[in-house]
KEROMAR-142108 format. One record per residue (C-alpha): x, y, z; residue in one letter; residue number from 0. Coordinates in Angstrom, 2 decimals, padded with zeros to 5 digits. Layout:
N
X|Y|Z|A|NUM .
...
% end
This chain:
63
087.42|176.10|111.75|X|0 .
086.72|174.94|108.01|X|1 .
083.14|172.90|107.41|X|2 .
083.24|169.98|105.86|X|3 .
079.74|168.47|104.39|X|4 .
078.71|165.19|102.96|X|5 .
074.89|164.60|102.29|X|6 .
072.69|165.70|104.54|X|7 .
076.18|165.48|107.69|X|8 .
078.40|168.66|108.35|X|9 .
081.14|168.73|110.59|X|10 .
083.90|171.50|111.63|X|11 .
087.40|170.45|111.09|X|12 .
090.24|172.44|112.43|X|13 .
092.25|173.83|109.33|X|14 .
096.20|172.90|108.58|X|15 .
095.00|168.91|107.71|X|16 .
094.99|167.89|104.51|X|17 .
091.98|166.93|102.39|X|18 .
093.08|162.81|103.50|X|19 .
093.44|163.43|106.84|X|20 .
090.19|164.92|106.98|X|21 .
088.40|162.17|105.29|X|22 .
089.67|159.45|107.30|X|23 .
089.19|161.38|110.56|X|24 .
085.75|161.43|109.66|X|25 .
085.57|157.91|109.48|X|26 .
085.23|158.11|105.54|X|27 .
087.34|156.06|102.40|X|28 .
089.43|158.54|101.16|X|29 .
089.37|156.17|097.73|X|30 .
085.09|157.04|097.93|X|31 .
085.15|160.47|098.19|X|32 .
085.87|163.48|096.26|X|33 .
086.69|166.59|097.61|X|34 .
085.23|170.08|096.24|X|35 .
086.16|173.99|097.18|X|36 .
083.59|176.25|095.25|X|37 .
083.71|174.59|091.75|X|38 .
087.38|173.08|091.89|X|39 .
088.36|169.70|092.75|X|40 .
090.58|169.32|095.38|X|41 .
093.48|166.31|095.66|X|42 .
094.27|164.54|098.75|X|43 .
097.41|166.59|099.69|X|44 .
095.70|169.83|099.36|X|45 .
095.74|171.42|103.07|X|46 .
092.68|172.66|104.65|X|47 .
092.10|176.41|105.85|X|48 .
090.28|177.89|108.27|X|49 .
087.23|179.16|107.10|X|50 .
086.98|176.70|103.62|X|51 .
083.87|175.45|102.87|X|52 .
084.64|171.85|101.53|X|53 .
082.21|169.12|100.11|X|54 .
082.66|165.81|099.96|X|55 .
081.09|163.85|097.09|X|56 .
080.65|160.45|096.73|X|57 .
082.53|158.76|093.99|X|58 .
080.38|156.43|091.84|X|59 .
081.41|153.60|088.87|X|60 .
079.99|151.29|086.90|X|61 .
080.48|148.97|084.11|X|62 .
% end
């Protein structure tokens, strides 16, 4: 199972997903959220492993 965590939530997803699928499983905007493995940014297609550690940030503009 890979975690995923966002704030102060974690959750264990079961790996072969990808990053999207993940997201909105969780009940999350896949257009709000960034996805980070160690220090590298993830895209939406990348497929989840067992055993990643992923965190989700959230995205945040202004103008």
């Amino acid at each position: 199972m890979a975690k995923v965590k966002f704030r102060n939530k974690e959750w264990e997803v079961e790996g072969g997903k990808t990053v999207r699928q993940v997201i909105e499983e969780l009940g999350l905007d896949p257009e709000a959220v960034l996805a980070v493995k160690g220090k590298k940014l993830l895209n939406e297609e990348t497929v989840i492993e067992d055993e990643d550690e992923i965190k989700l940030i959230a995205v945040i503009s202004g103008g």
